[in-house]
N, C-alpha and C positions, 0 to 999 in steps of 0.2 A: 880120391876120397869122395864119397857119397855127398850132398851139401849137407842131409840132416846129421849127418855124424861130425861134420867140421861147425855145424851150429852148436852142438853138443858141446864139440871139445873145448870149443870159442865162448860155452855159455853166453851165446848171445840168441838174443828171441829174433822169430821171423821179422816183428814191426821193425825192429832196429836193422836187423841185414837188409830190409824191404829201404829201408830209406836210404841206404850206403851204396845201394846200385839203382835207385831213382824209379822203383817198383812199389806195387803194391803185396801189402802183409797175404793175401788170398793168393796171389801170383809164389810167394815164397812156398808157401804151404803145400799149394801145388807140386809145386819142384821138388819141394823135400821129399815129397810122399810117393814123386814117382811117377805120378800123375799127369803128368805135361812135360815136353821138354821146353828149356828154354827157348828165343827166338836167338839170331845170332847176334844182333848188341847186346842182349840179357847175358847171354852167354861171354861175351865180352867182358863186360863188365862186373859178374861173379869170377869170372878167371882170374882179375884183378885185386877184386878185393880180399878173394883167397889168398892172394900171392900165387897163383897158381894151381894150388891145393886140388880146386874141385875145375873140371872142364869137360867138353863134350864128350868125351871118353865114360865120361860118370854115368851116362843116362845112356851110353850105345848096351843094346843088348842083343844076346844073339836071339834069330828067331830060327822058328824050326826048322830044319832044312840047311843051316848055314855050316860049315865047317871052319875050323882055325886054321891060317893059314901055315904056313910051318915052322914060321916062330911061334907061334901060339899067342903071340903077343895082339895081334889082332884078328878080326872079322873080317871076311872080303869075300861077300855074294857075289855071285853072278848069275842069274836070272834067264835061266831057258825058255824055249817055247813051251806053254800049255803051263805057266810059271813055276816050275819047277825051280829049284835052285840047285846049284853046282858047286863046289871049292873053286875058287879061282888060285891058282897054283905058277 
């Protein structure tokens, strides 16, 4: 789950989740919008306070070039010479 749609569901404001994981309100805003990912204690510790809900999975996207691997369920570049990208399979 995306964070801005679990702050949504949670009707809770950025300043209030901003202080539940030891952040600032401009750092949340960031996150929600896409904008930044988090670091890995931020990351941490939104994992947590979701219960799980929202995690690094939320902010991985694919970029051009990457294929699914055959669960489809994730991403997994692999990066040729003259940086190309491949499936890793």
């Amino acid at each position: 789950m995306k964070l801005k749609d679990w702050l949504k569901k949670k009707q809770m404001t950025q300043a209030a989740f901003a202080k539940l994981v030891g952040s600032h309100q401009v750092n949340v805003c960031r996150w929600a919008n896409g904008d930044v990912v988090p670091s890995i204690p931020s990351l941490e510790k939104i994992s947590k306070v979701t219960a799980g809900a929202v995690g690094l999975k939320d902010w991985q996207k694919p970029t051009p070039g990457e294929y699914p691997t055959k669960s489809k369920s994730a991403w997994c570049p692999t990066v040729l010479k003259g940086g190309k990208h491949a499936a890793k399979i």
